[in-house]
N, C-alpha and C positions, 0 to 999 in steps of 0.2 A: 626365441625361435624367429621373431619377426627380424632381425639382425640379423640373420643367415640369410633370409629371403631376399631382405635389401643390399646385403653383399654380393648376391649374384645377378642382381638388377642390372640391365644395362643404364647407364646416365644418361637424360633427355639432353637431346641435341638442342642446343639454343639458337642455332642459325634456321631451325625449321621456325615458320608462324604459325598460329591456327590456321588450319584449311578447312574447305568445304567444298562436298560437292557441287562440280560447275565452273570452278574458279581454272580459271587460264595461268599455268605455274610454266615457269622455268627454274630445272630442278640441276645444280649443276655438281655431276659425280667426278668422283675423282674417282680413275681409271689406274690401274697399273700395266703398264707393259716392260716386262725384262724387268730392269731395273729404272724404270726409269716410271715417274708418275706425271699422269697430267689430268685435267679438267673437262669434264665434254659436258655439255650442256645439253640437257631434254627436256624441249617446249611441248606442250599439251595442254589437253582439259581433265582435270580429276575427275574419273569416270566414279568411283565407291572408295571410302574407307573402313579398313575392319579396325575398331576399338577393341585390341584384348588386351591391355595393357602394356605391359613390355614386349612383344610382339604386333605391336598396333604398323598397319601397313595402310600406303594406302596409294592408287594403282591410277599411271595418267598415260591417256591415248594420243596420238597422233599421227596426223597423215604423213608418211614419208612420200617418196615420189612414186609416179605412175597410181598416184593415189591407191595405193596398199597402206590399211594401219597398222600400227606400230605399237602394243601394250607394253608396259612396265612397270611393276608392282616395285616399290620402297621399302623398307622399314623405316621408320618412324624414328627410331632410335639409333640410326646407322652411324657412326664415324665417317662410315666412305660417302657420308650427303655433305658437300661443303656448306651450299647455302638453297635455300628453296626462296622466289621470287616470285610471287605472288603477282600475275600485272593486272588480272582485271577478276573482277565474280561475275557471275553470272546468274540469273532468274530460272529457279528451278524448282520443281515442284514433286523430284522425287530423289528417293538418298540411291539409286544405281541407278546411269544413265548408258543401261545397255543397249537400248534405243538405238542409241550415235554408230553402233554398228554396223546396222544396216543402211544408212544414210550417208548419203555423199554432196559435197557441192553446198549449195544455201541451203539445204536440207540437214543440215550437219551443224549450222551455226546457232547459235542458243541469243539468247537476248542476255544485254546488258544490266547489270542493278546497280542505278546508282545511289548510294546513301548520303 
């Protein structure tokens, strides 16, 4: 029975790293249009991850212009994630940073951790 379960598993992406909330990612999707595909990259900060396993998602904000944000939740598991890019972590002290929503400007920026 456990072989049926893992046949319909999707296969863990190996260009994702571990992440964590706080960490500053550039996520870069491949987009289809018509027939034609290409790459668009979305820069953020990982606001929450949901751990359910094969449906493990997990969701990064950023400010577009005119300072309006921008949310977008992942799978985890996706084929359409080329690669996730990890540029900085961040000092955080709670696992959903819904906080950052209400905040704008240097109010919005998290402190660095450096290990």
């Amino acid at each position: 029975m456990s072989d049926l379960i893992k046949a319909y598993d999707a296969p863990v992406n190996p260009n994702i790293p571990e992440l964590r909330t706080g960490d500053s990612v550039s996520v870069h999707v491949k987009i289809k249009e018509g027939t034609r595909e290409r790459i668009q990259e979305f820069k953020g900060v990982v606001l929450y991850m949901h751990n359910n396993g094969t449906s493990s998602t997990f969701t990064v904000r950023r400010v577009a212009s005119n300072g309006i944000g921008v949310e977008r939740t992942f799978l985890l598991r996706s084929p359409r994630i080329d690669r996730v890019v990890v540029e900085r972590h961040s000092k955080v002290r709670r696992a959903r940073l819904y906080f950052l929503r209400e905040r704008s400007g240097k109010g919005a920026r998290l402190k660095q951790k450096f290990n």
